[in-house]
RODO-2510 file (C-alpha; in nm, 4 decimals, decimal comma):
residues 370
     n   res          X          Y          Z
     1     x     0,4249    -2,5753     2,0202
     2     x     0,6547    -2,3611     2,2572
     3     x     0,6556    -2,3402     2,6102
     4     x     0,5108    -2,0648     2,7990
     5     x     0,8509    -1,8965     2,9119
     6     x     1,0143    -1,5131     2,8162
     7     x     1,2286    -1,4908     2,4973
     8     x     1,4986    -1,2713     2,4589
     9     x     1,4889    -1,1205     2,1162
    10     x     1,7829    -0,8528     2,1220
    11     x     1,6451    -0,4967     2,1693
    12     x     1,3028    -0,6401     2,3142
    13     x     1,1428    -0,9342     2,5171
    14     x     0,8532    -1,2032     2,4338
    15     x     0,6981    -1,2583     2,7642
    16     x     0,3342    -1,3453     2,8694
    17     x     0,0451    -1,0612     2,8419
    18     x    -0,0390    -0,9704     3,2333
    19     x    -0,3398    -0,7563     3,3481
    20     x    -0,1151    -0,4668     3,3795
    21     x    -0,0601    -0,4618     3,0622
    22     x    -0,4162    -0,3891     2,9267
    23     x    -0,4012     0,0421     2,9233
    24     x    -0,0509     0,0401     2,7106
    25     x    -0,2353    -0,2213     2,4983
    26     x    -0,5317    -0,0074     2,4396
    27     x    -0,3114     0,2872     2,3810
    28     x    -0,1138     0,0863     2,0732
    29     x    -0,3998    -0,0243     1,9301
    30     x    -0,5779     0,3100     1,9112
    31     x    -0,3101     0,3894     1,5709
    32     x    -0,4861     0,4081     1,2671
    33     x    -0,1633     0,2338     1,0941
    34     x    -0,2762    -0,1244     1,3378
    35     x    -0,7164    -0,0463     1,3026
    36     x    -0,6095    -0,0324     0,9001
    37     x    -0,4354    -0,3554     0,8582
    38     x    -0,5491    -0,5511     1,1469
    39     x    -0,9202    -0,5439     1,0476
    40     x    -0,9843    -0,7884     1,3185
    41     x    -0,8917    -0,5633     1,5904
    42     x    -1,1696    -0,3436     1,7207
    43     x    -1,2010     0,0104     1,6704
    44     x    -1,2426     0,2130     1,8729
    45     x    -1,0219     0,0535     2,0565
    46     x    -1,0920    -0,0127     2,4743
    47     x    -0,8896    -0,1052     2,7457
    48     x    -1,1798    -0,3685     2,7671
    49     x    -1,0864    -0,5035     2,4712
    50     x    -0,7125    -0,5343     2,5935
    51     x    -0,8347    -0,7090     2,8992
    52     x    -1,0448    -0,9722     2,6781
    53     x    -0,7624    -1,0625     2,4779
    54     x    -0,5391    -1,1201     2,7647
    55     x    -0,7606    -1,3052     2,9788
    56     x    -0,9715    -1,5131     2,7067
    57     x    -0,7836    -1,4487     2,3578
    58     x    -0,4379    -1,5494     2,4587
    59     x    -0,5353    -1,8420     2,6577
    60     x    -0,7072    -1,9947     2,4028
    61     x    -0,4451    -1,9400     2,1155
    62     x    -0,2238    -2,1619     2,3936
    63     x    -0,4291    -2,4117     2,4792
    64     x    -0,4973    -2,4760     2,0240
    65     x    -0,0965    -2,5276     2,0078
    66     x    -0,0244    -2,1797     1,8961
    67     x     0,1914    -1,9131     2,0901
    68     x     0,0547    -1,5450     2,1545
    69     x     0,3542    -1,3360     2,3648
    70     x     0,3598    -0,9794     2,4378
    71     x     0,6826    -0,8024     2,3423
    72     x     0,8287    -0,5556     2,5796
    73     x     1,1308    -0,3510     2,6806
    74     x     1,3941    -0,5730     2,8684
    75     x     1,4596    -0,2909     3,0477
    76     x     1,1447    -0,1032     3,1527
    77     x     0,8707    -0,3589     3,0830
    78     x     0,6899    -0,1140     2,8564
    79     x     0,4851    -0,2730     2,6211
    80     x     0,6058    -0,2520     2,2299
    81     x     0,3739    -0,4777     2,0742
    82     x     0,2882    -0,8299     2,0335
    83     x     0,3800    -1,1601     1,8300
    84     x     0,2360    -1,4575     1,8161
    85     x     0,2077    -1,8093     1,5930
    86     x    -0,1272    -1,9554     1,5336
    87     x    -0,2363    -2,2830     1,5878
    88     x    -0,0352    -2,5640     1,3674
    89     x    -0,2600    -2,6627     1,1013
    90     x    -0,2853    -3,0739     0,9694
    91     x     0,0305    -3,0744     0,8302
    92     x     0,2408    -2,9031     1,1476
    93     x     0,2657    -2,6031     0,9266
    94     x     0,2437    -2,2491     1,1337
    95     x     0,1721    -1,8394     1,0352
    96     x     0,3621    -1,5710     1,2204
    97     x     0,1645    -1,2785     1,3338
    98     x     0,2839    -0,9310     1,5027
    99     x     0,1963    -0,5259     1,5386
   100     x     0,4280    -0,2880     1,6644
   101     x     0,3566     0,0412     1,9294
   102     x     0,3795     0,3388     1,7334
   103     x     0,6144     0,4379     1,9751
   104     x     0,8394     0,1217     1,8890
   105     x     0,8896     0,1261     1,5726
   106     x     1,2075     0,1839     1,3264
   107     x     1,3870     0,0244     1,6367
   108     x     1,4172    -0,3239     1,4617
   109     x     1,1695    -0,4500     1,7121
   110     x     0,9718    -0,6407     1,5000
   111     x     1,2194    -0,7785     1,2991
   112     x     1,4140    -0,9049     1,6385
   113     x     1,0682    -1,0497     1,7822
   114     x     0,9917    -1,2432     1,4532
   115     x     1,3189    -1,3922     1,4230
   116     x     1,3274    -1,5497     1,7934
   117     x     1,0065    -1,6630     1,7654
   118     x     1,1165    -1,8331     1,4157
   119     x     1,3641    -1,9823     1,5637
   120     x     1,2368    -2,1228     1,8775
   121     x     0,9622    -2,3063     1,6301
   122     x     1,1583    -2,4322     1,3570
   123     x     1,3847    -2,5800     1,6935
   124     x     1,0917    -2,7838     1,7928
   125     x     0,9933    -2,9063     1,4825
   126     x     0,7841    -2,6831     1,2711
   127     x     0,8405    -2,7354     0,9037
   128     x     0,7279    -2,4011     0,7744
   129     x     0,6299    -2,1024     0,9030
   130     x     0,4030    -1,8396     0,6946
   131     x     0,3938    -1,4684     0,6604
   132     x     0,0968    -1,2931     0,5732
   133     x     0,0474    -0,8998     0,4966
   134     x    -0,1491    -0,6759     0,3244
   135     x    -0,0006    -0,5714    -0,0640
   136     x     0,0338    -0,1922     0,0591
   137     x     0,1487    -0,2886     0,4312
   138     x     0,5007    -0,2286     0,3195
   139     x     0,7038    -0,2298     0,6891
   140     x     0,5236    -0,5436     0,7450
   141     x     0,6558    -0,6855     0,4314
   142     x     1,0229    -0,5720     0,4458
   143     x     1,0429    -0,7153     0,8113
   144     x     0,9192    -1,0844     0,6375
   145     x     1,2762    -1,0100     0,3745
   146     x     1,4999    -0,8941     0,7265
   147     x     1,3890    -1,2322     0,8316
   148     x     1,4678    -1,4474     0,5542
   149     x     1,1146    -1,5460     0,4677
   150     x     1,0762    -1,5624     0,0541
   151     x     0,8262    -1,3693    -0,1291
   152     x     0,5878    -1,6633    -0,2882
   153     x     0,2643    -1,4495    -0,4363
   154     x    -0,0195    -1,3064    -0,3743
   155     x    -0,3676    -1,3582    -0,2537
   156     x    -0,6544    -1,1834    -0,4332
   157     x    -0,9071    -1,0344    -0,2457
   158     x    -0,8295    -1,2531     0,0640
   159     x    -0,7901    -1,0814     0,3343
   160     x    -1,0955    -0,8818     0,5420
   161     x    -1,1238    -0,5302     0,5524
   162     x    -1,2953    -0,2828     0,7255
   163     x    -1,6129    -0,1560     0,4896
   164     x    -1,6882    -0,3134     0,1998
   165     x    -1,3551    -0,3792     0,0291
   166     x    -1,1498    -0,6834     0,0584
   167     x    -0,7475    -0,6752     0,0754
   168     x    -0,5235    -0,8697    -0,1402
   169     x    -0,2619    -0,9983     0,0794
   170     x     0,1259    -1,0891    -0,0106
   171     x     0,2402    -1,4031     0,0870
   172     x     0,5648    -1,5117     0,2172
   173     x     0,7327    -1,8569     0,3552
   174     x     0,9998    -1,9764     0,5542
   175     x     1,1184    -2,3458     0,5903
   176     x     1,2993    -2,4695     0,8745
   177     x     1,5775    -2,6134     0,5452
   178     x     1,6102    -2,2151     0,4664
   179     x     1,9332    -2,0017     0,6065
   180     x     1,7216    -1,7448     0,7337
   181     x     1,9682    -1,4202     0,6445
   182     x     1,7796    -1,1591     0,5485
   183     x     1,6937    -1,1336     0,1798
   184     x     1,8312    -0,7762     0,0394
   185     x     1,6343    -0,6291    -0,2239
   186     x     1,7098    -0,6505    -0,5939
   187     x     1,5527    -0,2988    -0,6338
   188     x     1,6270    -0,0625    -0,3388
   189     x     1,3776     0,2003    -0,2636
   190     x     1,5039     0,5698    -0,3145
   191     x     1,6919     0,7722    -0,0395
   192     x     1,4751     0,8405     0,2797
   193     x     1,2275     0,4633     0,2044
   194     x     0,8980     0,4053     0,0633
   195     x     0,6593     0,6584     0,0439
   196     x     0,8800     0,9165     0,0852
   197     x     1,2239     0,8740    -0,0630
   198     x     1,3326     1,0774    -0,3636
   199     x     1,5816     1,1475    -0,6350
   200     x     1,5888     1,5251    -0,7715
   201     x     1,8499     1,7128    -0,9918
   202     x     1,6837     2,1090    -0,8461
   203     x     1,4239     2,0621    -1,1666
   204     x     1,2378     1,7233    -1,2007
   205     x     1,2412     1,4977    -0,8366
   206     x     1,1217     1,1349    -0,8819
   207     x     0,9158     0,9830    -0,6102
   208     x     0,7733     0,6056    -0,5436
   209     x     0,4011     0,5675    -0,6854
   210     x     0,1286     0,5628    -0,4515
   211     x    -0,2053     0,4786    -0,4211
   212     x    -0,2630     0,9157    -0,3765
   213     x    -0,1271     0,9453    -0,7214
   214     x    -0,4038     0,7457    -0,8810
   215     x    -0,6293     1,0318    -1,0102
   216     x    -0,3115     1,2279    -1,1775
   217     x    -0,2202     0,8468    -1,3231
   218     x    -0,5303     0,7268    -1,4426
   219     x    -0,5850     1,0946    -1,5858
   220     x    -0,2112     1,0646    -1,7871
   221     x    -0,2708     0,7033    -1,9150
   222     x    -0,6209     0,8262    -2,0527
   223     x    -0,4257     1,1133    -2,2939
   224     x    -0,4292     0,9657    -2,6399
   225     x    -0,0904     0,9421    -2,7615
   226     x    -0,0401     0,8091    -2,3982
   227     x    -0,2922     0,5492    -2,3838
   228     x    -0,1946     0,4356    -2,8366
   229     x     0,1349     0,3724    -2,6558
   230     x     0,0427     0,1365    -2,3851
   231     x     0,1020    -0,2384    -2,4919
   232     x    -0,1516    -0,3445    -2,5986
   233     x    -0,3089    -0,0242    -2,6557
   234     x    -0,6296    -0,0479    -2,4947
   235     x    -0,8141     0,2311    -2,2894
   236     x    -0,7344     0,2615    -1,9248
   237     x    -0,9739     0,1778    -1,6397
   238     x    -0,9661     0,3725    -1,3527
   239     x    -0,9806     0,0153    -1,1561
   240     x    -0,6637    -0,0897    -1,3384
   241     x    -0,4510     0,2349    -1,2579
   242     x    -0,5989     0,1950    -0,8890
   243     x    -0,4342    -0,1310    -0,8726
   244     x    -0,0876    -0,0366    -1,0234
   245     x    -0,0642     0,2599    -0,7731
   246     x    -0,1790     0,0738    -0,4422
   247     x     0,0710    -0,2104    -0,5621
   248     x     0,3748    -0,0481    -0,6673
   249     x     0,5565    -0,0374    -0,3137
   250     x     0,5057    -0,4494    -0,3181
   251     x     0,6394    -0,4503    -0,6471
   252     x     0,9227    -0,2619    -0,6134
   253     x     1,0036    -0,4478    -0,2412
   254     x     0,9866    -0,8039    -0,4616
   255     x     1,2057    -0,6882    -0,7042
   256     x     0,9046    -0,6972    -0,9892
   257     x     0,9434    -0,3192    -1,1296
   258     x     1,0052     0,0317    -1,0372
   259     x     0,6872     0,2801    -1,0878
   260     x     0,7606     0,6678    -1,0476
   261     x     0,6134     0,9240    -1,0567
   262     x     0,8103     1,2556    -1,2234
   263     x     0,7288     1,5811    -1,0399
   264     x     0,7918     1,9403    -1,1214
   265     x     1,0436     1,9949    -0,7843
   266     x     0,9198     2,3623    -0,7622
   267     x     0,5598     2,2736    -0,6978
   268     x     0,5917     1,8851    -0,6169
   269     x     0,2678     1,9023    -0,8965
   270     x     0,2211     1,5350    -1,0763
   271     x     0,3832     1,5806    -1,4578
   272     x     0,4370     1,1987    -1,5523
   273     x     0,5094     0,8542    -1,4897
   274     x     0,8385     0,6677    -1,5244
   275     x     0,9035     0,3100    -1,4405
   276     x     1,1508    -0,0035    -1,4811
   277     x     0,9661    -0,3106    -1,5863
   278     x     1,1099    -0,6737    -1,6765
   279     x     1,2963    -0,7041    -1,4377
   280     x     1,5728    -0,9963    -1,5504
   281     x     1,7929    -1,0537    -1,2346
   282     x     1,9777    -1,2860    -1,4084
   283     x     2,0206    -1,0913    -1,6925
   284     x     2,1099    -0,7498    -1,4934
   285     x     1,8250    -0,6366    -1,7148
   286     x     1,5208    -0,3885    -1,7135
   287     x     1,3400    -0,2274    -1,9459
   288     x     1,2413     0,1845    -1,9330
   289     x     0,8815     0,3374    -1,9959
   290     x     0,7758     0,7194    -1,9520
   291     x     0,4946     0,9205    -1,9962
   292     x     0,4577     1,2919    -1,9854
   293     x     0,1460     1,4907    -1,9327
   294     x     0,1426     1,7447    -2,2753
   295     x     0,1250     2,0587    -2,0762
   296     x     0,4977     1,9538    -1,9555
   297     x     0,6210     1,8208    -2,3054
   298     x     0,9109     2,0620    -2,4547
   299     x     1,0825     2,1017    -2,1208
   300     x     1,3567     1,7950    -2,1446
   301     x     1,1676     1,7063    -1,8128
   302     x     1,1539     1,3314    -1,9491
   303     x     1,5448     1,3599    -2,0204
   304     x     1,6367     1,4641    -1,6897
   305     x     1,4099     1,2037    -1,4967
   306     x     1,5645     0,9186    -1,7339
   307     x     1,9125     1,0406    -1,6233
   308     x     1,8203     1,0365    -1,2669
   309     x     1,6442     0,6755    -1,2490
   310     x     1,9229     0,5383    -1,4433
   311     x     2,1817     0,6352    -1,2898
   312     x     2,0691     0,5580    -0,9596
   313     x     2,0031     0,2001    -1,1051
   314     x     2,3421     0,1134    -1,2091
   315     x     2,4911     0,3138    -0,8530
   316     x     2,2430     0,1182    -0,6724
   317     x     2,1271    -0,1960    -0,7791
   318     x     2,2729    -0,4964    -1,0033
   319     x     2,1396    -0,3634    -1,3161
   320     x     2,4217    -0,3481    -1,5923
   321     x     2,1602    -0,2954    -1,8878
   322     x     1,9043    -0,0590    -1,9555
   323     x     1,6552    -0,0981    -2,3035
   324     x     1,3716     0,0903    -2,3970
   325     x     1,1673     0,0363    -2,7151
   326     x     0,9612     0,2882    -2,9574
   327     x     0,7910     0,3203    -3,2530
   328     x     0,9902     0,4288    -3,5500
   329     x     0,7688     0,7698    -3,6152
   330     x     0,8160     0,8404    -3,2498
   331     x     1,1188     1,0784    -3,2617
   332     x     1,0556     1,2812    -2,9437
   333     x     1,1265     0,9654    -2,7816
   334     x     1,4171     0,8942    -2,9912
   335     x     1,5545     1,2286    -2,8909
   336     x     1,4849     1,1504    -2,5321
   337     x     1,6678     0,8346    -2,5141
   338     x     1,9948     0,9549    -2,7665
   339     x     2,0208     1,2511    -2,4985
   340     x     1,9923     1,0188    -2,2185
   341     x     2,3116     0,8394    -2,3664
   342     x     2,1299     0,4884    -2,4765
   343     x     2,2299     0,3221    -2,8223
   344     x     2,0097     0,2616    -3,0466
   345     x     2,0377    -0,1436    -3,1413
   346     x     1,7662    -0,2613    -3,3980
   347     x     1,4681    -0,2460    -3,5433
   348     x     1,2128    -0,5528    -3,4704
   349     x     0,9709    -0,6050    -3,7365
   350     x     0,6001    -0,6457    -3,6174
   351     x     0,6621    -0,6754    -3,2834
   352     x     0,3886    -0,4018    -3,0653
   353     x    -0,0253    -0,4686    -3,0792
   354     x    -0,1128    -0,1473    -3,2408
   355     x    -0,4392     0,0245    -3,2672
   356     x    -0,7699    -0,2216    -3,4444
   357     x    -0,5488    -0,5268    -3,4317
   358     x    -0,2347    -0,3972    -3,6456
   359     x     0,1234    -0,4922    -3,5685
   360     x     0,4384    -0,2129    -3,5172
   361     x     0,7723    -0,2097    -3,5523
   362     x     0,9896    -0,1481    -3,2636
   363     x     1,3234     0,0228    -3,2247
   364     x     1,4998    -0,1094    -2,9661
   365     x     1,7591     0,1170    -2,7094
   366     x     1,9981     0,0058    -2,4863
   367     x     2,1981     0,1807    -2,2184
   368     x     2,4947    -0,0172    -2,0122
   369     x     2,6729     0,0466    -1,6570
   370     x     2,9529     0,2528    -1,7114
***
């Protein structure tokens, strides 16, 4: 597919693995961040192992068609990590693979290395290369959007994993027809990235969902008036709030919604949930959910968090309108939402599953950009 020759790729090289290599090798892949979502790599991790791949690995992904390259400092030869494409399969189509050196990364090394290598192939011919990473590898996935490759799904329980459980694995795609500029996110993560950015007014701070949030979640969507207000409103498994946790950095990186969690800012302790679901790019359009755990009810904690995600959705994104919907008896909400300057629009008949297969009314809110 590409000949064996160095690549330049900016701030790093793509050169052939040599012996020498093996002990920096070993080193990189003793992080738990590469044993976690490179099941395939062995762990512990031995400079024995770096020598195998080197001497036996490599030449074989060669000699199939594909391309394995180390990727190193132009400068000092010290080894950052490694990219390679695997074998073309029947219909010339190829899958880009790569890990990163703790010690390289937030350097755009990755994102340089998968580019060149992009590049290079689609120059000789290859029709469409594939990205493939792991729903809560979320560095992995934002280096596929840098490079212009197009979020197309995901992949259910296809991926390996180390113990029992298998990975479901996002999928993205780039054609050799495609520009290749980096694909900027409709929905932005918070100040200081995903896990750790935040929004706080001194009182309530907002922070992405995680997969260590899904106790407190699964224990707020299991609190009755919580759970009558889900749509439909069935009872929560622990399973299901497992999965919205562990896949709410993917989400929010595609664009798909916005789950956050609202914390007390003293204590950082888990009070409730808000998100932005329905996402209608086209539109400029989301919709607003919250839930509150009681003990935290009475506090306008709900108000304040609404301000803050809003407003940081009209400063920061291409959102120009805002609705939210509630049951007509619900008037704490209605209070919530009139403080939190939305409109109230109208009222559509029958529209919410309610509880043993009845139908609610909905009163619809709306809040615009400024």
């Amino acid at each position: 597919m590409l000949p064996q020759e160095a690549i330049p790729a900016g701030p790093a090289v793509l050169r052939l693995p040599v012996e020498g290599d093996a002990d920096q090798i070993a080193r990189a892949c003793s992080d738990p961040d590469i044993a976690r979502f490179i099941p395939f790599v062995p762990s512990p991790y031995t400079r024995d192992d770096a020598l195998a791949w080197i001497t036996k690995a490599v030449p074989a992904t060669w000699e199939n068609g594909g391309a394995d390259f180390l990727v190193a400092d132009p400068g000092t030869g010290e080894v950052l990590g490694t990219a390679g494409l695997k074998p073309p399969d029947r219909f010339g189509v190829t899958e880009v693979g790569y890990w990163l050196a703790p010690w390289a990364r937030g350097r755009g090394v990755a994102t340089a290395a998968v580019r060149a290598l992009a590049e290079r192939a689609f120059a000789r011919g290859v029709p469409r290369i594939g990205l493939i990473a792991e729903v809560d590898n979320i560095p992995s996935q934002q280096v596929a959007h840098r490079c212009g490759f197009t979020h197309e799904g995901v992949l259910r329980a296809a991926g390996s994993a180390r113990g029992e459980a298998r990975a479901d694995l996002a999928v993205f795609g780039r054609l050799a027809s495609d520009p290749g500029d980096p694909i900027a996110p409709f929905l932005p993560f918070f100040p200081g990235g995903f896990p750790g950015g935040s929004l706080t007014d001194g009182v309530v701070r907002l922070t992405p969902l995680t997969a260590a949030d899904a106790a407190d979640y699964f224990a707020l969507a299991s609190v009755p008036d919580v759970m009558d207000s889900h749509v439909p409103p069935v009872e929560p498994s622990y399973a299901g709030s497992e999965a919205v946790c562990r896949y709410a950095g993917h989400r929010w990186l595609t664009g798909q919604r916005a789950d956050v969690a609202i914390r007390d800012a003293r204590t950082g302790e888990f009070a409730g949930d808000i998100q932005l679901t329905g996402v209608v790019p086209p539109l400029g359009q989301a919709m607003l959910g919250y839930s509150l755990r009681p003990e935290y009810r009475g506090r306008g904690m709900v108000t304040r968090a609404v301000n803050l995600l809003v407003e940081w959705a009209f400063a920061n994104t291409p959102l120009r309108r805002i609705v939210a919907g509630t049951t007509p008896d619900n008037t704490a909400s209605h209070r919530v939402l009139e403080r939190a300057g939305f409109t109230r629009e109208h009222l559509v008949k029958g529209l919410l599953p309610g509880p043993g297969g009845t139908r609610l009314d909905d009163v619809q809110w709306a809040r615009t950009r400024p």
